[in-house]
C-alpha positions in Angstrom: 0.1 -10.1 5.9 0.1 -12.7 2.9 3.1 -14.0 1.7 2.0 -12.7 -1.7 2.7 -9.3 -0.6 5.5 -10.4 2.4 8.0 -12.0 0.1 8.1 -8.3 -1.8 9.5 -6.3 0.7 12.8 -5.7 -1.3 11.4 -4.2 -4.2 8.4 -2.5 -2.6 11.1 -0.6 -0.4 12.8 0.3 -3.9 9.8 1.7 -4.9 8.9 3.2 -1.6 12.4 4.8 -2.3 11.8 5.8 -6.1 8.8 7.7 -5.1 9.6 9.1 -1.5 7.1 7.5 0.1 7.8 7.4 3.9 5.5 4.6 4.9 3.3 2.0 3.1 1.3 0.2 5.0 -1.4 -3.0 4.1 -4.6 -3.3 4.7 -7.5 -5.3 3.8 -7.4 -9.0 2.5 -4.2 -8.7 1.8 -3.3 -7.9 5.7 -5.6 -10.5 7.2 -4.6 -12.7 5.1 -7.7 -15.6 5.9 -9.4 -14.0 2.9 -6.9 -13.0 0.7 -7.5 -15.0 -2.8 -3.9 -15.1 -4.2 -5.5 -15.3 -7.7 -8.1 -12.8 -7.6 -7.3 -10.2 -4.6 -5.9 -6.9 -5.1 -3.9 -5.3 -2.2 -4.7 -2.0 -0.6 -2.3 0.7 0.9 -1.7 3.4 2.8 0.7 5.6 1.6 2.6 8.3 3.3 4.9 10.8 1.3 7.7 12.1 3.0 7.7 15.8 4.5 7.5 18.2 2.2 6.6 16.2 -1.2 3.6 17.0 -2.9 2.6 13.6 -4.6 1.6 14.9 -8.2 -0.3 12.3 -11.1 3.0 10.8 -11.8 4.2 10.1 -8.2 0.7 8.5 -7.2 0.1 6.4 -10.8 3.8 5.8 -11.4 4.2 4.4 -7.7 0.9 2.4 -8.3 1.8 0.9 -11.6 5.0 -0.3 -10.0 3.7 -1.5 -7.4 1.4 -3.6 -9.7 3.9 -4.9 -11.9 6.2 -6.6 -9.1 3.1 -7.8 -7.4 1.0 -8.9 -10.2 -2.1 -7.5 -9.3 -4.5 -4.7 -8.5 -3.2 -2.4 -5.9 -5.1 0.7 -4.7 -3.1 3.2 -2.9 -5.1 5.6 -0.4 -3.6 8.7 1.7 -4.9 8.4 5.5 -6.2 12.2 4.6 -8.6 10.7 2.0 -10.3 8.5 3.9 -13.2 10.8 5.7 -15.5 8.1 6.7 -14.9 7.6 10.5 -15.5 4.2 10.6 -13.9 3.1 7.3 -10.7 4.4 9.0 -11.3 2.6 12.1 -11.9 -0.5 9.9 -8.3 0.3 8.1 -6.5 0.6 11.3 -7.3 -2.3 12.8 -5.9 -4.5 10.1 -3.1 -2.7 8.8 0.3 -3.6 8.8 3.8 -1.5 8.1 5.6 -3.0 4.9 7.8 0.1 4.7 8.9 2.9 6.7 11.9 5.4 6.2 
């Protein structure tokens, strides 16, 4: 993971919190880190609600936005549901990396 994400961890865990999301994990650039371009990249995640929430407009956007303002970039958050392409998955799961769990 880069240190552009890694040195976060406090305050995406307070957000994780905020929104009840039970895992975020990295993936991408931002997770390999040899390609991540600390003044261009944006960072992608998995997110995870926890049981039982139903992540409405506001709990996806809001959690994104925040996310964007403490890291100062893009971010695009996916749910491991959306992603129905077999090997786009595979590709995600072989890079990711747990910044939060509850």
């Amino acid at each position: 993971m880069h240190p552009a994400i890694s040195q976060h961890r406090s305050g995406i865990s307070a957000i994780c919190q905020r929104y009840r999301i039970q895992r975020l994990d990295v993936f991408g650039s931002a997770a390999r880190a040899d390609d991540f371009d600390p003044a261009n990249s944006d960072a992608d995640f998995l997110v995870e609600f926890a049981p039982g929430v139903q992540p409405g407009l506001n709990s996806l956007f809001g959690a994104k936005a925040d996310l964007e303002a403490l890291l100062g970039r893009g971010v695009d958050l996916v749910e491991p549901g959306a992603v129905r392409n077999p090997y786009v998955l595979a590709s995600i799961n072989s890079h990711r990396e747990a910044i939060y769990a509850a």
